[in-house]
N, CA, C and O atoms as a DFTB+ gen file, in Angstrom:
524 C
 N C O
     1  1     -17.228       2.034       2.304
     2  2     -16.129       2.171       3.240
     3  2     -16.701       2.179       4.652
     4  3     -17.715       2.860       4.810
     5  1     -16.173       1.483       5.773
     6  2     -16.508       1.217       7.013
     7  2     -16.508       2.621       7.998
     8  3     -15.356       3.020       8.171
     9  1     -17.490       3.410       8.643
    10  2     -17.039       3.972       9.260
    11  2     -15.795       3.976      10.416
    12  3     -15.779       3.091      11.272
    13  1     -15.081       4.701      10.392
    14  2     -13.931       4.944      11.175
    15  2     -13.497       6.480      11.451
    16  3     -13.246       7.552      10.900
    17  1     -13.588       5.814      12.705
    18  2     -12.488       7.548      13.421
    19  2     -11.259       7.516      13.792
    20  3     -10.915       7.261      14.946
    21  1     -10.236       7.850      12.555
    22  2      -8.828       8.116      13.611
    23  2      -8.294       9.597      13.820
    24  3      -8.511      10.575      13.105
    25  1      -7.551       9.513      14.964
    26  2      -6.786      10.565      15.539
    27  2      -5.682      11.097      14.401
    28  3      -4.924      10.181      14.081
    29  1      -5.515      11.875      13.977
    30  2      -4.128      12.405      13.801
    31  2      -3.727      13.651      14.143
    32  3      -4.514      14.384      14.741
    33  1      -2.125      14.189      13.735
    34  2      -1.950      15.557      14.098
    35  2      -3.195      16.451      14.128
    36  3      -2.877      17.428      14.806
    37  1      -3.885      16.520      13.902
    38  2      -4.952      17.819      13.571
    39  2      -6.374      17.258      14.102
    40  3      -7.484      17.712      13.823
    41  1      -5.978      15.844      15.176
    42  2      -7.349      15.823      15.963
    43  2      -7.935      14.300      15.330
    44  3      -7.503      13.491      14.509
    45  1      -8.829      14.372      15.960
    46  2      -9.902      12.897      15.252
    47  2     -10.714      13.668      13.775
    48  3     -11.145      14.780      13.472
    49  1     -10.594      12.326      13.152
    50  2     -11.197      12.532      11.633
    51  2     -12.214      11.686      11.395
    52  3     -12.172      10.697      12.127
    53  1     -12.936      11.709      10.786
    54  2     -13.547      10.217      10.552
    55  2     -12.984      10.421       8.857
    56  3     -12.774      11.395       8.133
    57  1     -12.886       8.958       8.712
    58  2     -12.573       8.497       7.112
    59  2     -13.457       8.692       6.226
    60  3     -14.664       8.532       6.406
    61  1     -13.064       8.962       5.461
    62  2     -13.851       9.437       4.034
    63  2     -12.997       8.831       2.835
    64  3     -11.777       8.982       2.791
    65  1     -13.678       8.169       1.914
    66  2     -13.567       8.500       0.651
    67  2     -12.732      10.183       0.190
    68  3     -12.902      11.338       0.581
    69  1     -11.956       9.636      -0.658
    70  2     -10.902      10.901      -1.181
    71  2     -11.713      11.479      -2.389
    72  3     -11.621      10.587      -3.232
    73  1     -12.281      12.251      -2.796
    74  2     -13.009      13.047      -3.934
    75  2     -12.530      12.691      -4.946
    76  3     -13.031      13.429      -5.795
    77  1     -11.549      11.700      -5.646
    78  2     -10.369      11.155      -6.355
    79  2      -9.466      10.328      -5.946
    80  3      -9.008      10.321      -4.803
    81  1      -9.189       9.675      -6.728
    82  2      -8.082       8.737      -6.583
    83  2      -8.961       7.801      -5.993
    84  3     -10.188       7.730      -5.919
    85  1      -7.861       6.977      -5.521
    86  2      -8.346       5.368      -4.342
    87  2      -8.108       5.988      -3.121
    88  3      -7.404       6.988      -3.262
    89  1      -8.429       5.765      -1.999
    90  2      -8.071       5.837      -0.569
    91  2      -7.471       4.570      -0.319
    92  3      -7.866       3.659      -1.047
    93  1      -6.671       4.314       0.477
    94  2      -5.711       3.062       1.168
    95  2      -5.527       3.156       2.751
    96  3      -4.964       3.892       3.561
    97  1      -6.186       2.190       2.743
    98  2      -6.499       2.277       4.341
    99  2      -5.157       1.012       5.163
   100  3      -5.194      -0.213       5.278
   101  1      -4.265       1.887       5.522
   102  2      -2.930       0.999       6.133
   103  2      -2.957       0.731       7.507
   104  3      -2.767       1.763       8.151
   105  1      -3.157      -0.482       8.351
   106  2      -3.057      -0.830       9.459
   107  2      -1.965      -1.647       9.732
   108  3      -1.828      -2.798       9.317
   109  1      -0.971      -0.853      10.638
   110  2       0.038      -1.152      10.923
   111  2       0.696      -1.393      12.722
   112  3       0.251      -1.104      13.833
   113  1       1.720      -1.943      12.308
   114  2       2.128      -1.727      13.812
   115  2       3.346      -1.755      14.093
   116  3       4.039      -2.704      13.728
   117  1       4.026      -0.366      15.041
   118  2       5.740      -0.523      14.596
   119  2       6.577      -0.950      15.109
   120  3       7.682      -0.427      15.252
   121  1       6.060      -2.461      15.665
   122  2       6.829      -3.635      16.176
   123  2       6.899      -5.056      15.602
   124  3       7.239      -6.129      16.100
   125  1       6.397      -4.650      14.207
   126  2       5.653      -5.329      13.234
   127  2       6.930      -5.467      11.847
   128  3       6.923      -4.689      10.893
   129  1       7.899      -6.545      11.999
   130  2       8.572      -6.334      10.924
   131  2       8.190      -6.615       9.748
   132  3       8.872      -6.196       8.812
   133  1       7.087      -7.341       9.506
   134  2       6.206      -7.297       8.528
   135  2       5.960      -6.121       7.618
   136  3       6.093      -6.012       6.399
   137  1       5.514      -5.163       8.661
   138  2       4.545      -3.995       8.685
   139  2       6.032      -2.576       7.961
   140  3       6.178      -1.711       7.098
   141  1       6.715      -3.205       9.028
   142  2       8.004      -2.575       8.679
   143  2       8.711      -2.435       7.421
   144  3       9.162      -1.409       6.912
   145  1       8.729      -3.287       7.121
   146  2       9.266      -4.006       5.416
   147  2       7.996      -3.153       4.744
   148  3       7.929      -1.934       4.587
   149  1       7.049      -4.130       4.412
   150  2       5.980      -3.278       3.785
   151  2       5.841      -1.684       3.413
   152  3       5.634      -1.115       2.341
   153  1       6.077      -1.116       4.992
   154  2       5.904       0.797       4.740
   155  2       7.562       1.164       3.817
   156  3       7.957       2.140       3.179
   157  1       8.174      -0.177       4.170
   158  2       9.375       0.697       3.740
   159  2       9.810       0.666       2.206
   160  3      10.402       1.467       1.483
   161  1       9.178      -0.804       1.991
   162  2       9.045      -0.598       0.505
   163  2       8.245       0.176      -0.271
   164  3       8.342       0.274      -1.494
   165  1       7.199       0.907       0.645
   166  2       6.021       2.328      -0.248
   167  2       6.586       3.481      -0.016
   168  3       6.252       4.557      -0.511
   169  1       7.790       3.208       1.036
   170  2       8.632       4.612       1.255
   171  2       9.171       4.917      -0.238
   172  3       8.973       5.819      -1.052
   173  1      10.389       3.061      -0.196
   174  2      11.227       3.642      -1.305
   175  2      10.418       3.823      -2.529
   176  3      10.997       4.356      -3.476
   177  1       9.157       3.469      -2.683
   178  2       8.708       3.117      -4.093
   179  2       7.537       4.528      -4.263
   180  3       6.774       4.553      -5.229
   181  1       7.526       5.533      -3.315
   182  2       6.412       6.413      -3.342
   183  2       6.470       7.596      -4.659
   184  3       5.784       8.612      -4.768
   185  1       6.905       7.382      -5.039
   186  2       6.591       8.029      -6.864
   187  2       6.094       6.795      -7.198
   188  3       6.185       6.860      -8.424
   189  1       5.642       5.741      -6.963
   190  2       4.940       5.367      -8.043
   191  2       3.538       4.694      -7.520
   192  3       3.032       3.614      -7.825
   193  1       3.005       5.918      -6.451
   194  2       1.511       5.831      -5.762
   195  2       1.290       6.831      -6.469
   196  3       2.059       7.762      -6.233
   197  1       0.132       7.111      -7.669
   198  2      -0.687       8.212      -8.360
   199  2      -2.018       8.228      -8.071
   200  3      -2.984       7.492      -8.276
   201  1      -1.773       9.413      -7.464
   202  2      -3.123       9.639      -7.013
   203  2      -4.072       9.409      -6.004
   204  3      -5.250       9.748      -5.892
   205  1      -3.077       8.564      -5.080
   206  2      -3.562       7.832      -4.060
   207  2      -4.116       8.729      -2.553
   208  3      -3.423       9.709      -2.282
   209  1      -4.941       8.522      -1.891
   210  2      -4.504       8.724      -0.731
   211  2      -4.334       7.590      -0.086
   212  3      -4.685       6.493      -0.522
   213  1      -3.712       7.822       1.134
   214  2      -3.316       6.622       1.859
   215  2      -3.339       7.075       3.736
   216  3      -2.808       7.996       4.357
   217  1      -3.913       6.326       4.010
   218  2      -4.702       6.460       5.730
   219  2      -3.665       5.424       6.172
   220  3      -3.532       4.350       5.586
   221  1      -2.989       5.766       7.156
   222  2      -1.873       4.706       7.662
   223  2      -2.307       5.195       9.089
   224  3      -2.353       6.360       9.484
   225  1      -2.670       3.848       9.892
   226  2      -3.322       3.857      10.960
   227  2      -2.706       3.012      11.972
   228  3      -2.319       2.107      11.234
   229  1      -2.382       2.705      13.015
   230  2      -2.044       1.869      14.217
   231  2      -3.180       1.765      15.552
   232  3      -3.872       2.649      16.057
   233  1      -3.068       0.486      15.840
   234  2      -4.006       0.485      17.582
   235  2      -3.002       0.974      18.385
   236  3      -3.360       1.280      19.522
   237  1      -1.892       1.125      18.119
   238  2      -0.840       1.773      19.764
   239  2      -1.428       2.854      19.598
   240  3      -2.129       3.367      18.725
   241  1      -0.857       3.239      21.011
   242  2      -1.439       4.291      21.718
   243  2      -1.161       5.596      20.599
   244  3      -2.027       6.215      19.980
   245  1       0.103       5.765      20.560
   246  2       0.620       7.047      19.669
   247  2       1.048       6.518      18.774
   248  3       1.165       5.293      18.776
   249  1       1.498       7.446      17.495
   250  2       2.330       7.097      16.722
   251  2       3.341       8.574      16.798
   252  3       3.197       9.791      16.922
   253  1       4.367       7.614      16.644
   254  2       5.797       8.251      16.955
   255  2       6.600       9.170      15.736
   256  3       7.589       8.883      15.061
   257  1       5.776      10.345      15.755
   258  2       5.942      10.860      14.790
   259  2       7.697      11.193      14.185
   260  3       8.071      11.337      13.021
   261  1       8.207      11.221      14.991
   262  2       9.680      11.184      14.705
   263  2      10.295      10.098      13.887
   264  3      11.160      10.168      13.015
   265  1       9.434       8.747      14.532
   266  2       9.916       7.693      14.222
   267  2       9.745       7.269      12.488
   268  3      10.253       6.457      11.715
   269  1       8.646       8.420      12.432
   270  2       7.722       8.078      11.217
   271  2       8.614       8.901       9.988
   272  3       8.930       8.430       8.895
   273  1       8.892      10.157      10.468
   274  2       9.186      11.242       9.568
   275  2      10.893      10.392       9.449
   276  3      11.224      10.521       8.271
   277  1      11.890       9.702      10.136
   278  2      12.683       9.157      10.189
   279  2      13.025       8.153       9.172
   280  3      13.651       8.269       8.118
   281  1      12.449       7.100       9.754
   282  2      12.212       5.621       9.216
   283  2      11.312       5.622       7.655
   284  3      11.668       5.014       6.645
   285  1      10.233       6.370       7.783
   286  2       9.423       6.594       5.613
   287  2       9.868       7.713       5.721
   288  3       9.201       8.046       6.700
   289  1      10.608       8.774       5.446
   290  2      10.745       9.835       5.149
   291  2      10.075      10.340       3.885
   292  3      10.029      11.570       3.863
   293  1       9.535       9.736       2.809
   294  2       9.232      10.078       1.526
   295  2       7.631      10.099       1.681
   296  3       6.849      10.911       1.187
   297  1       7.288       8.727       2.693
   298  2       5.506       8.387       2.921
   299  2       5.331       9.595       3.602
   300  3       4.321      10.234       3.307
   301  1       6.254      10.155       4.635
   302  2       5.459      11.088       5.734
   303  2       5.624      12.649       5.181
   304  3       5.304      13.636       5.844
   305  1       6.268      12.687       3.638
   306  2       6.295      14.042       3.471
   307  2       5.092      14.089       1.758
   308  3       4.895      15.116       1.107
   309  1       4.531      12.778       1.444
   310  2       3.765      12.919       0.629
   311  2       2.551      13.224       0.622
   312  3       1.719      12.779       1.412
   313  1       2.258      14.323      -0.627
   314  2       1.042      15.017       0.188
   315  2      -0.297      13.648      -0.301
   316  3      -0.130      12.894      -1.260
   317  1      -1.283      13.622       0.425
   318  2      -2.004      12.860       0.630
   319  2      -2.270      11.710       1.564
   320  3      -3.272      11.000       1.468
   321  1      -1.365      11.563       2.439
   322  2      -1.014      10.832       2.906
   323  2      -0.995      11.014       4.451
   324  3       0.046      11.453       4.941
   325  1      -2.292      10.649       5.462
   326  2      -2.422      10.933       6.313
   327  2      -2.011       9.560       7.612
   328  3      -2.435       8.425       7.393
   329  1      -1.335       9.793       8.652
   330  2      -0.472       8.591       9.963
   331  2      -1.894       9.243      11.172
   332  3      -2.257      10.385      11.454
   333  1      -2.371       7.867      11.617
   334  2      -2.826       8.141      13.065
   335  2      -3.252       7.261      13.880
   336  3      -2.458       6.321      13.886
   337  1      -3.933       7.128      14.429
   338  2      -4.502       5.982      15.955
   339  2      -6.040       5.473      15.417
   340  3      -6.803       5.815      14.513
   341  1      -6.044       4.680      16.262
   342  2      -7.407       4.245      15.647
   343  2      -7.884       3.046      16.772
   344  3      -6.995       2.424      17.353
   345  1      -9.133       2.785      17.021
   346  2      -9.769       2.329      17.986
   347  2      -9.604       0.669      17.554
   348  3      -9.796       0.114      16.472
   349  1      -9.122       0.079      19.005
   350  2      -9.015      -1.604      18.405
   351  2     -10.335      -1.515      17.787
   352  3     -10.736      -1.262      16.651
   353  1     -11.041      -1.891      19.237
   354  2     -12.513      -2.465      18.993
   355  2     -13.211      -1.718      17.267
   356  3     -13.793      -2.395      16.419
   357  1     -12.952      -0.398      17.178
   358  2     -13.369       0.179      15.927
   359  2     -13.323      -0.436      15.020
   360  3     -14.225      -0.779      14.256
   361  1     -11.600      -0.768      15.005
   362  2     -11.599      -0.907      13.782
   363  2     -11.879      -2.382      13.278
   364  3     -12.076      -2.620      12.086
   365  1     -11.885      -3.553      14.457
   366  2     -11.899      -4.791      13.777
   367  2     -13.664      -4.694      13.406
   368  3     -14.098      -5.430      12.521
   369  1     -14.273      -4.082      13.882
   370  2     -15.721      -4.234      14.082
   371  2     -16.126      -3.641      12.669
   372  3     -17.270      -3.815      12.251
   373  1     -15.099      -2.875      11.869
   374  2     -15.448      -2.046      10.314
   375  2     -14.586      -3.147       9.785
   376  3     -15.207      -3.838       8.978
   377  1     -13.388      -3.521       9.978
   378  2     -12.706      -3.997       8.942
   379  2     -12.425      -5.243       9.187
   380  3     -11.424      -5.713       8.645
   381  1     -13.412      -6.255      10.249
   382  2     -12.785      -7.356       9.980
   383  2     -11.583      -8.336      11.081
   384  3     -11.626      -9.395      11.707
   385  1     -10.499      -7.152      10.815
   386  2      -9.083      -7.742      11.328
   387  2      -8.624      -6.795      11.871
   388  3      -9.009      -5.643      11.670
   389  1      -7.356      -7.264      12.967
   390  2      -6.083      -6.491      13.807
   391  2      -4.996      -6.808      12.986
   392  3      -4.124      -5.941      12.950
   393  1      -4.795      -7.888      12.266
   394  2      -3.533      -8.196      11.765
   395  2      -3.369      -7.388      10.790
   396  3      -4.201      -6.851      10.059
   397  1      -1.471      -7.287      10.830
   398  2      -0.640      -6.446      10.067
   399  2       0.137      -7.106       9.471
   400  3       0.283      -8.303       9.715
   401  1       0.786      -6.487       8.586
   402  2       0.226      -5.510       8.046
   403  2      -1.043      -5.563       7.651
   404  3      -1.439      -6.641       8.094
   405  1      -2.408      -4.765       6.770
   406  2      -3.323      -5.005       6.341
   407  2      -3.950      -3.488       5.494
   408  3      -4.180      -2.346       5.889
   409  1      -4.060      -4.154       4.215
   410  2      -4.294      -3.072       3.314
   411  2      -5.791      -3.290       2.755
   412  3      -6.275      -4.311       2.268
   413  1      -6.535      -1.699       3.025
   414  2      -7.789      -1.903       2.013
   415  2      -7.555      -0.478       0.994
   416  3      -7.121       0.672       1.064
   417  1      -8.120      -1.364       0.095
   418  2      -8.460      -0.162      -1.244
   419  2      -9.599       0.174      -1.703
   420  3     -10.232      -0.456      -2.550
   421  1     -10.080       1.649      -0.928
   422  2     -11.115       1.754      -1.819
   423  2     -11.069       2.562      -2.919
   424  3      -9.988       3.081      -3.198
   425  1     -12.069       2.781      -3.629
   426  2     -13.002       3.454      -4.941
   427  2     -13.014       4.626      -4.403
   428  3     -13.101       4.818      -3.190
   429  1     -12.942       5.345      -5.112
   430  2     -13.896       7.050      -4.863
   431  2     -15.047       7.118      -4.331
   432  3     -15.279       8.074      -3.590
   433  1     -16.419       5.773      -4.658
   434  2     -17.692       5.938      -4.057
   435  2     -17.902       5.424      -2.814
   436  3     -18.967       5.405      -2.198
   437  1     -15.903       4.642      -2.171
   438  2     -16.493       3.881      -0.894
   439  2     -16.117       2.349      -1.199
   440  3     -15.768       1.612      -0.276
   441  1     -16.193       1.932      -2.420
   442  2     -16.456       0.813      -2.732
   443  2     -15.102      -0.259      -2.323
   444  3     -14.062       0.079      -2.888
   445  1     -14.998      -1.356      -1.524
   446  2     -13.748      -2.224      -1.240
   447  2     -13.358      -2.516      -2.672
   448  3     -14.267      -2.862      -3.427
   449  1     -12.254      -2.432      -3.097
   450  2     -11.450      -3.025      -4.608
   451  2     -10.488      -3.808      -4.226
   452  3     -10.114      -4.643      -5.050
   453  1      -9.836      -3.770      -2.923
   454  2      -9.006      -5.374      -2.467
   455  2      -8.763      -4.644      -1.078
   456  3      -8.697      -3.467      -0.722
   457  1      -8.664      -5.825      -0.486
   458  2      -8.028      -6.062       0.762
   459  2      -7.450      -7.377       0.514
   460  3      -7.791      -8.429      -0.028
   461  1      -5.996      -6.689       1.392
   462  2      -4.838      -7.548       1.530
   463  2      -4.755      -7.631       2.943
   464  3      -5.099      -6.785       3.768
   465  1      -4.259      -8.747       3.123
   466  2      -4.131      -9.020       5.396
   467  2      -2.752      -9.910       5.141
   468  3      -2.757     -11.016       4.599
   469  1      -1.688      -9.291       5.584
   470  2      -0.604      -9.900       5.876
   471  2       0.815      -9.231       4.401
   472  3       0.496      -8.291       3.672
   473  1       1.750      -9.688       4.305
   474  2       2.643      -9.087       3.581
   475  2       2.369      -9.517       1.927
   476  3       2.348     -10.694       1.567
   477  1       2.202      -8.569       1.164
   478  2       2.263      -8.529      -0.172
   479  2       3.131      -8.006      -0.990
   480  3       3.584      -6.923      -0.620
   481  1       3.619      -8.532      -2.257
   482  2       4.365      -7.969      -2.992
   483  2       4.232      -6.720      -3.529
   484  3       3.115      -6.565      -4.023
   485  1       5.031      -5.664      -3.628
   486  2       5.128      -4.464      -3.914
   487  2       4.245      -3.997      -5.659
   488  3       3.690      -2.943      -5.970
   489  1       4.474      -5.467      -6.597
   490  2       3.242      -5.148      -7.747
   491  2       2.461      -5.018      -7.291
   492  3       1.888      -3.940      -7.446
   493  1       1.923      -5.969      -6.456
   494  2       0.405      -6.483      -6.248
   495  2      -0.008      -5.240      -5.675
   496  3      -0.999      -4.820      -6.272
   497  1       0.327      -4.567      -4.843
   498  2      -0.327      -3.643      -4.081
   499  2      -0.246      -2.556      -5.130
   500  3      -1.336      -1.992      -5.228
   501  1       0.738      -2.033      -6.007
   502  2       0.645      -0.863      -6.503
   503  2      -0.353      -0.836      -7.910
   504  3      -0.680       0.149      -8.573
   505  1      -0.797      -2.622      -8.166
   506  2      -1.466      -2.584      -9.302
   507  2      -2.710      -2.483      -8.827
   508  3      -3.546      -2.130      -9.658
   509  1      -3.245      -2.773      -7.276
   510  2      -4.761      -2.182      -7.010
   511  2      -4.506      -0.910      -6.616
   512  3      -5.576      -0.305      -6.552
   513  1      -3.331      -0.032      -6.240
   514  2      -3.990       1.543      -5.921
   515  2      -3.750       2.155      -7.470
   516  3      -4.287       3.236      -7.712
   517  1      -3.254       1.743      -8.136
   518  2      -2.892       2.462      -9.604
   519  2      -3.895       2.341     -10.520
   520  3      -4.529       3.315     -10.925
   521  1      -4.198       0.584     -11.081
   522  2      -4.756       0.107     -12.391
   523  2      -6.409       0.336     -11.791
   524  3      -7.370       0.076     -12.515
């Protein structure tokens, strides 16, 4: 897994591997109807993320936490599931890409198991954080 530092409620973090499960590293943007569609279909579909964590990240400046707890209401109250900021330059320089939507999945040890860049179907994504 690429080092990264994002901001959230409780300050800058750097990313880690989850002790369990997959980690899902979500780069988004919420002018992004792409991005939009996407979170909103893991909103409605969030019983059926097991075990996951999931890092949902943006280059804007803030993320609009109102907008968040509003618009996914189910993503922003699931536990595991951490929203925050994140450095352009950072992050294309670990992961590659700016474009959104854009999903990575890792392993417990770190290890990439898919990355997705751009809109995917709601199997596809739930059969790499699940199977």
């Amino acid at each position: 897994m690429p080092a990264l530092r994002y901001t959230s409620t409780a300050g800058a973090q750097p990313l880690r591997p989850a002790p369990s499960g997959r980690t899902v590293v979500v780069l988004y943007n919420s002018s992004c109807g792409h991005c939009r569609y996407e979170l909103g279909m893991l909103d409605r579909n969030a019983e059926r993320i097991r075990g996951a964590n999931l890092v949902i990240v943006t280059t804007e400046d803030s993320v609009a936490r109102g907008a968040v707890r509003r618009d996914w209401p189910r993503l922003a109250a699931l536990p595991g599931v951490a929203w925050g900021t994140v450095d352009r330059s950072e992050f294309l320089r670990g992961y590659g890409t700016l474009a959104t939507p854009a999903f990575f999945v890792f392993e417990p040890d770190g290890t990439l198991r898919a990355r997705i860049v751009g809109e995917t179907r709601l199997e596809n994504l739930l059969r790499q954080i699940n199977e």
